[in-house]
N, C-alpha and C positions, 0 to 999 in steps of 0.2 A: 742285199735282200732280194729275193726271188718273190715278189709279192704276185705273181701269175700261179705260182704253186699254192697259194692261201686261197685266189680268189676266180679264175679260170673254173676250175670244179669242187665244187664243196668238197673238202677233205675227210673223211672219213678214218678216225685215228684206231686203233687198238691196240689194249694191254690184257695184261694175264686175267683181269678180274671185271674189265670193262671196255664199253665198245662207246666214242665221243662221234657223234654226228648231227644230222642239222634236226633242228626243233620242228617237226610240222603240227597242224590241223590237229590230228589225230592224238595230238599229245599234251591238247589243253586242260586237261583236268589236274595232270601233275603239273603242268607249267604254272597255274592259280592254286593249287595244294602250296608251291614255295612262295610265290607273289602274293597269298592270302595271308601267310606267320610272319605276324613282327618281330617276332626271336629271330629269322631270320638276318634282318637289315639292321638287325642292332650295330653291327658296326659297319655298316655301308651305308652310301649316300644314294640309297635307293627309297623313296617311301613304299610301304605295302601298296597292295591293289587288291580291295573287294569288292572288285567288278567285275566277273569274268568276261564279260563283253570288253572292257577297256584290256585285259589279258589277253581274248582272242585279237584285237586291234595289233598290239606287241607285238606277238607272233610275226601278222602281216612286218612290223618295221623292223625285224632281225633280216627278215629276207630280203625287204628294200636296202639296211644297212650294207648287208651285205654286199648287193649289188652293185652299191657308191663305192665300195672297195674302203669304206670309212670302220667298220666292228664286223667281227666273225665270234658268234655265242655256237657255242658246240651243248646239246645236249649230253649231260654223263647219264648213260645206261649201264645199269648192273648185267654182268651174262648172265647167263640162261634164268631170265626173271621177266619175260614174257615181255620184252620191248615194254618197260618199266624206266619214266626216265627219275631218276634221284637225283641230279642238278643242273646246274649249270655254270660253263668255263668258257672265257670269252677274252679275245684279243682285240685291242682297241690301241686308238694313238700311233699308228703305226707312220715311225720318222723315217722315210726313207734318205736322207740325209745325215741322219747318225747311224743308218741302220739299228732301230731300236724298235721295239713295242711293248705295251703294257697289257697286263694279263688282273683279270681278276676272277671270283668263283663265289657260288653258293651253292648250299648243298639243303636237300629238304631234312630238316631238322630230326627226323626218323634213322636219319643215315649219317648223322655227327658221328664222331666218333670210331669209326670201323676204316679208318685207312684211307676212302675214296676220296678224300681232297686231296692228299699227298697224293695219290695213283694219277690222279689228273692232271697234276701240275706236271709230278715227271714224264706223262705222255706229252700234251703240251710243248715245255721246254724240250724232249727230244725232239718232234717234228719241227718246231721252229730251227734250232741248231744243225740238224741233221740234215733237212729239207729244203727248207725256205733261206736259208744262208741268214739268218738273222745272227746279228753282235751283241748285242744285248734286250735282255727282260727285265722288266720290272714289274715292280708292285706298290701299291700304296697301301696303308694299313694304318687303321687309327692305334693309338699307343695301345689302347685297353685290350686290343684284340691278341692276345695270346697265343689262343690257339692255332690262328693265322699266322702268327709269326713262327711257329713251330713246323707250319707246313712246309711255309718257304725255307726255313732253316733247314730242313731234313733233304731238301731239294739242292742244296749250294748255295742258295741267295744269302748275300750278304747283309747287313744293317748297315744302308750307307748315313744315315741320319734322322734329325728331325728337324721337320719343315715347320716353324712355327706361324699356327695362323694362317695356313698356305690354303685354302680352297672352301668354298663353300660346298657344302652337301647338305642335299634336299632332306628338309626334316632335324640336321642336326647344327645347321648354323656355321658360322666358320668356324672349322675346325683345324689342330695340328696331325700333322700326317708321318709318319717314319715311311722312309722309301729303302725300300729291299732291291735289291739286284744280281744278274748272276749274268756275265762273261762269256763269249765262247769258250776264251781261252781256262776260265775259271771250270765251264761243265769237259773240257776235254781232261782236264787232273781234279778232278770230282772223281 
């Protein structure tokens, strides 16, 4: 793991249909547009936020997270839609020991469905694999979530299981979790 490439200079990723880079100031109205829809967090262990003041706070703790070398949250921007950000994808857990980190995302609920979770993850998983010498990705994903399992599946990640009862999440109790994963070795015969 090359974690000086994740966390030395905000990485700045791009794909055919979008540009992933860091959340500022400027960009709180959509950041509380996604942290204001409970449809959103339905299946994450995130409670909403209708405070945008408690959302401009956030903002601030992406950029301290950052700096601890502990989460990297990448704004998803659509191109040419006027530095418009439509979600958020973020690397967290990072074991330099197994060489591993975990990956999660949301997307504002306007933008389901149109490809951009799947565009994210495989940007994402290429700069981890490609870049940062990372061995493995994962994800966690409540059973119900579907759609989410479809992401990761369209990306390589495999169904390694289900964690019963494995973790508490805010708002929804302990809950079980299937854990997804994908391989260097698995994304180079992908």
């Amino acid at each position: 793991m090359d974690i000086n490439i994740i966390f030395e200079v905000f990485p700045q990723l791009e794909s055919e249909n979008l540009i992933l880079r860091k959340i500022e100031e400027e960009h709180l109205q959509e950041v509380f547009t996604i942290y204001n829809n409970k449809n959103v967090f339905d299946f994450c262990g995130i409670i909403p936020k209708h405070n945008i003041q408690t959302v401009r706070k956030m903002i601030g703790h992406f950029e301290r997270d950052y700096h601890k070398k502990r989460k990297i949250k990448w704004g998803i921007f659509k191109k040419n839609t006027n530095n418009h950000l439509v979600g958020i994808i973020e690397c967290m857990d990072f074991n330099q020991k197994v060489n591993m980190v975990t990956i999660g995302y949301y997307l504002a609920e306007e933008y389901w469905g149109k490809g951009i979770a799947s565009e994210s993850v495989r940007t994402i998983v290429r700069f981890l694999f490609e870049k940062a010498n990372i061995n493995r990705i994962q994800a966690e994903v409540m059973p119900a979530n579907e759609i989410s399992k479809k992401v990761l599946q369209k990306n390589g990640f495999k169904k390694e299981g289900l964690i019963r009862q494995a973790t508490l999440w805010p708002g929804k109790g302990i809950i079980d979790i299937e854990i997804y994963s994908i391989l260097n070795e698995d994304y180079i015969n992908h």
